[in-house]
N, C-alpha and C positions, 0 to 999 in steps of 0.2 A: 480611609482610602477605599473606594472599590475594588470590587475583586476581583484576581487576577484570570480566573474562570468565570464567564458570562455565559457559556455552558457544559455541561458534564450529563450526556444520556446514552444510552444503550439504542442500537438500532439493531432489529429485528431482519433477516431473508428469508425470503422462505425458503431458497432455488438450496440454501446451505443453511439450513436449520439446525445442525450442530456448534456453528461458527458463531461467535460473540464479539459484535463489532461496539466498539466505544468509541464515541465522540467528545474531545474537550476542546471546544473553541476560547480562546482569551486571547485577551488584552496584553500585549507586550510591555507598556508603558505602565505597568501595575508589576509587573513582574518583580521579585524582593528574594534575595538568597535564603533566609529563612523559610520560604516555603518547600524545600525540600524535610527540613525536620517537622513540620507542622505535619505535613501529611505521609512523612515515611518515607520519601524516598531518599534514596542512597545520591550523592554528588560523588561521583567518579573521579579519582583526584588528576583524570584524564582535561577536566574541565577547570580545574583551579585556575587556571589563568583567561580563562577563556571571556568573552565577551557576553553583555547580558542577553544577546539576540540569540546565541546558543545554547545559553543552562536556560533559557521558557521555552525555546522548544525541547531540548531532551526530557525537561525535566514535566511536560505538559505528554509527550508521546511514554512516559514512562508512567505518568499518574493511570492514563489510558487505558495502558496494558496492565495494571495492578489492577485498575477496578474489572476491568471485564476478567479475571484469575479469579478475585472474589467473587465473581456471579458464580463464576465453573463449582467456586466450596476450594479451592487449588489454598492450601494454609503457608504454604512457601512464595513469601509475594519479591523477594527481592530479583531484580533483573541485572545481574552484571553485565559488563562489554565481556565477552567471550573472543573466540576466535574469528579472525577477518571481522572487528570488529561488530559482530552481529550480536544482538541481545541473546542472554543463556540464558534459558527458559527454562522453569521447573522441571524435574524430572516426570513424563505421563503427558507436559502440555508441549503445543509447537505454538506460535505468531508470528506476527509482521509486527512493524512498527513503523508511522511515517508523519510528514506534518511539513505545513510551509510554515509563516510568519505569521495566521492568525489562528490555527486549525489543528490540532494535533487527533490522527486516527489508530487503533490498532482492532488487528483481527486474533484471534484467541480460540484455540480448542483443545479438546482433551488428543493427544496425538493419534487416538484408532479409528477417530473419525475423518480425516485429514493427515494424507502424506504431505500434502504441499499445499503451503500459504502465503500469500503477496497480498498487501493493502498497499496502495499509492495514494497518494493524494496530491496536486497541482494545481496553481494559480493558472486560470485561464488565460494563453497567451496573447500578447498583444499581437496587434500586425503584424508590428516592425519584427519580434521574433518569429512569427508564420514565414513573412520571407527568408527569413536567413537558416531556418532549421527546416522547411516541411520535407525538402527534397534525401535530407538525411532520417528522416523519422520513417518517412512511407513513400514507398517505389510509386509511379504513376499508375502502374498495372494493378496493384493492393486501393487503391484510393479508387480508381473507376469501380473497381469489385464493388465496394463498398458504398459506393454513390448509386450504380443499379441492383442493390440490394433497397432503395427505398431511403436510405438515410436524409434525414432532411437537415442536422443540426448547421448552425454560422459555421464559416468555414476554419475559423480559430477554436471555436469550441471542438469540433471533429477533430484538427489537427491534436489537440491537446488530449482529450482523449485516445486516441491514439498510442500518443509519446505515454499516458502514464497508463493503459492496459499494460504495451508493454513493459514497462519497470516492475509491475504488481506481476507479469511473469516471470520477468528474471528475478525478482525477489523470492517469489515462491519458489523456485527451479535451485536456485545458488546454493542452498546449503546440501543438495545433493548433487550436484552438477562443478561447481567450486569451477564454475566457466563463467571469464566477464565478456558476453556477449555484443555484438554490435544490433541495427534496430534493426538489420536486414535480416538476422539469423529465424524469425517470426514475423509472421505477418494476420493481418485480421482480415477473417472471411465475412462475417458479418454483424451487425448490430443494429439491433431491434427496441428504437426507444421509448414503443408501447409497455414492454417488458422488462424496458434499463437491463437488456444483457446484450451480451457480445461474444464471439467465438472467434478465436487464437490457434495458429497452428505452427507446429514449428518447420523452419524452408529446409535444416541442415541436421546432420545428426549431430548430437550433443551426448554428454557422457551421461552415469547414474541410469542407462535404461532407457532414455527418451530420445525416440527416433523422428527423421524427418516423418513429416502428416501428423505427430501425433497434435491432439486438438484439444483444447481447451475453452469453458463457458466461462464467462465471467458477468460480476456483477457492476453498474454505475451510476452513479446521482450527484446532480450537480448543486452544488450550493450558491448562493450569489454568483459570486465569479472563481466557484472553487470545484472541481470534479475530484469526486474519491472510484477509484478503484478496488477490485479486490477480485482474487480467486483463487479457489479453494478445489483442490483436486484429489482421488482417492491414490492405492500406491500406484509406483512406475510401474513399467511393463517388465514383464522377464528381460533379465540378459539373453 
């Protein structure tokens, strides 16, 4: 049988050269419940009944986050469901974890280098989704911003973009913050796709420290029809 990984590599940032980002793309249609003991990971008996489109991706977004733990030397590889269910991370590391149906990504560091971490990743939306979500993802006034900044992308790949900077914020933000935000609560001031970055600020205040303005880089690369997200911020501000 083919395997059910067609790939598993380590991508490099410079912008966040502490941060260990791993990519495993596979094949859903290879996917086999034994590949959790093969390779170590734990099946959650959260998933026993579950369908086989959701144990290859948890169990493809959690090989991810093992491997890029082993680059760190991290000898504690297991990732429980923790609270609100978010991956429990070794004791010294933080990450993300995320993944559509062919893609699984995580971001990974030792925690003094990185208070806060969000990786997303998204299938590039169709039209028919552009019209029925753009108006709730990005106000007209955030989109002009962003259009006389220079941005040149199709106008679904920007929209998606967008929608998954944001998530890769509110995923970094959430386990200090424990606020489920709406898309308005941030907005992006610019993105520069010489550079594959973007800046994020937040419109409101939110709890953990983080006030309206405050501003966020981020990083993005698109794959086929697939954008990953990710950012990586130092601590909150004082209370």
């Amino acid at each position: 049988m083919p395997p059910f990984l067609n790939r598993s590599l380590r991508v490099v940032l410079p912008r966040f050269r502490h941060l260990v980002l791993w990519f495993n793309a596979f094949e859903l249609r290879y996917f086999e419940q034994s590949l959790f003991h093969d390779f170590g990971v734990e099946c959650p008996t959260l998933l026993t009944g579950a369908v086989p489109k959701r144990k290859a991706e948890y169990f493809a977004g959690r090989l991810a986050a093992r491997r890029a733990l082993q680059f760190l030397g991290c000898k504690t590889l297991a990732l429980p469901i923790g609270e609100h269910r978010l991956p429990q991370w070794p004791s010294g590391y933080r990450g993300s974890i995320s993944h559509t149906r062919a893609l699984a990504v995580s971001a990974v560091c030792h925690q003094e280098h990185y208070q806060a971490v969000g990786i997303d990743t998204e299938i590039v939306f169709t039209a028919d989704q552009c019209t029925r979500l753009t108006s709730a993802i990005v106000s007209e006034a955030e989109w002009n911003d962003v259009i006389r900044g220079g941005c040149t992308l199709a106008h679904p790949q920007l929209v998606t973009l967008i929608f998954s900077a944001k998530e890769a914020l509110y995923k970094a933000l959430f386990p200090h913050t424990l606020l489920f935000q709406n898309f308005s609560a941030a907005r992006l001031t610019w993105i520069c796709e010489k550079t594959a970055q973007f800046q994020i600020e937040l419109t409101c205040e939110w709890s953990g420290g983080y006030r309206t303005g405050s501003h966020f880089t981020g990083w993005f690369r698109f794959f086929d029809h697939t954008v990953v997200t990710v950012i990586a911020d130092g601590p909150p501000p004082a209370h």
